[in-house]
N, C-alpha and C positions, 0 to 999 in steps of 0.2 A: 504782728498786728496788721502791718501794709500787705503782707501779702494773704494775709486772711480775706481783705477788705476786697484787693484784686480778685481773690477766687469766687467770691460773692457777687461782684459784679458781673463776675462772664458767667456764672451759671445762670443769672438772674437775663442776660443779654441772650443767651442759648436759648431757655425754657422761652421767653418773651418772643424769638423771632419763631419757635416752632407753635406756640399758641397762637400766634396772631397769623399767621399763613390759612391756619385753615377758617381763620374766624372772618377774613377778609374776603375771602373764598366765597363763604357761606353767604355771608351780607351783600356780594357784589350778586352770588345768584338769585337770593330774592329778589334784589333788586332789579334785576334783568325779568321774574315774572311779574312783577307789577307795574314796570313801564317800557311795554312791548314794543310799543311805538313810537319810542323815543330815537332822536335820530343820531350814529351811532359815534357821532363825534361827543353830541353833549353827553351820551351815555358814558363815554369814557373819561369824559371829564367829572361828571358824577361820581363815580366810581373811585377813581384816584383821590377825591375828596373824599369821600366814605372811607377810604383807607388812612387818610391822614388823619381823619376826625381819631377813629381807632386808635391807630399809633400813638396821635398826643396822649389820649385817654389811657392806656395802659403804660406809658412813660413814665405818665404821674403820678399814676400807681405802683409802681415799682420802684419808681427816686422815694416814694413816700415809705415804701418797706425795706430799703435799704438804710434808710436812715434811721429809721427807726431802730432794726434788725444789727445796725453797725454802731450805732452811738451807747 
């Protein structure tokens, strides 16, 4: 049963960093054409916050389907 739950969690950790790579990819390029002129410290600080908003967001998602998926 614990190593069921182990195998679930690292696939679930696998598929989650190869999802989210290109989705923060995607979101940070939008983001770079809608504020062109933005200057390029705050843009990367944008940016990294965009990616954490992300990561919380699909964490919770996936703590919410593992638990579910494993109870």
């Amino acid at each position: 049963m614990d190593n069921d739950k182990i195998s679930v969690c690292l696939s679930l950790s696998l598929s989650l960093s190869l999802s989210l790579a290109p989705l923060a990819r995607a979101r940070a390029h939008t983001h770079t054409h809608t504020h062109t002129h933005t200057h390029t410290h705050t843009h990367t600080h944008t940016k990294f916050s965009i990616f954490l908003l992300v990561l919380l967001d699909q964490s919770i998602k996936f703590t919410a389907y593992v638990k579910i998926s494993v109870a």
